[in-house]
C-alpha positions in Angstrom: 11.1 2.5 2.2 9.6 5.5 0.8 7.7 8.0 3.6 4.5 8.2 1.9 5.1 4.1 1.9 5.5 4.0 5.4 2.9 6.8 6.0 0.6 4.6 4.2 1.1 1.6 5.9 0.8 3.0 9.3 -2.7 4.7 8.4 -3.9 0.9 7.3 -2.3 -0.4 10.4 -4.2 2.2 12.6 -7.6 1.5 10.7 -7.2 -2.1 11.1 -6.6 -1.9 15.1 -9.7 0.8 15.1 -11.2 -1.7 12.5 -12.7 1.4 10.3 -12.5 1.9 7.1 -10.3 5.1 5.4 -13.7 6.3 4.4 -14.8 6.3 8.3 -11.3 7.4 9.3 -12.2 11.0 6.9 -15.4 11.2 8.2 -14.2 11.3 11.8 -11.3 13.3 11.2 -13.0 15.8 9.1 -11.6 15.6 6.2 -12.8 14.9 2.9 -12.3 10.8 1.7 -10.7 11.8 -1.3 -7.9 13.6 0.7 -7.0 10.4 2.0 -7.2 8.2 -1.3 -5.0 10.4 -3.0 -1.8 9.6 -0.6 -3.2 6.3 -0.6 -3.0 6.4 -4.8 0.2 8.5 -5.0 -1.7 11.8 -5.8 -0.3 13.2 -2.9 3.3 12.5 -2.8 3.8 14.4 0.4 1.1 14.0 2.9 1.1 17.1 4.8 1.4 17.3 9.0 -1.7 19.0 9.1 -3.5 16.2 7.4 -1.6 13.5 9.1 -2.7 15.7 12.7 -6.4 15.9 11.9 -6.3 11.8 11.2 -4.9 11.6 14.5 -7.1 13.8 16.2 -9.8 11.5 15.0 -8.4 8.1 16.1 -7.7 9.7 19.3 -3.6 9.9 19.3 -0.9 12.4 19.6 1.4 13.0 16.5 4.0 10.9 18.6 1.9 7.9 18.6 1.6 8.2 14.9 5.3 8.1 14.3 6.1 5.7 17.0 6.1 2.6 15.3 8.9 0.3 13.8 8.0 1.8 10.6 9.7 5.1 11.1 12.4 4.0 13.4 14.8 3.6 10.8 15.9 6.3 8.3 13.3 6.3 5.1 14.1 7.5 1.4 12.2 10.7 -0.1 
């Protein structure tokens, strides 16, 4: 699996548990909804840590809870 796959994946995994929507997920994490659609539509081919950071700042986790999840426990392709 790709990184931005798996990236991907666990943002709709988190904003199904939080039951939000990506557009409420931008809006709480202050940043624009088209910053998250375009790693969502491959615009963005490498989400950056500060993006991925201020997502988690908005759900309420720490950078580790983002990455600790099955999908990124086993070695991903770039």
């Amino acid at each position: 699996m790709k990184t931005t796959d798996a990236i991907i994946k666990r943002i709709q995994q988190l904003c199904d548990q939080k039951q939000i929507s990506v557009n409420k997920l931008a809006t709480i994490s202050g940043l624009e909804p088209s910053t998250i659609k375009s790693i969502f539509y491959g615009k963005s081919k490498n989400p950056g840590i500060n993006t991925i950071s201020a997502m988690c700042d908005g759900l309420g986790l720490t950078l580790f809870d983002f990455f600790d999840c099955e999908l990124f426990k086993s070695p991903l392709d770039d």
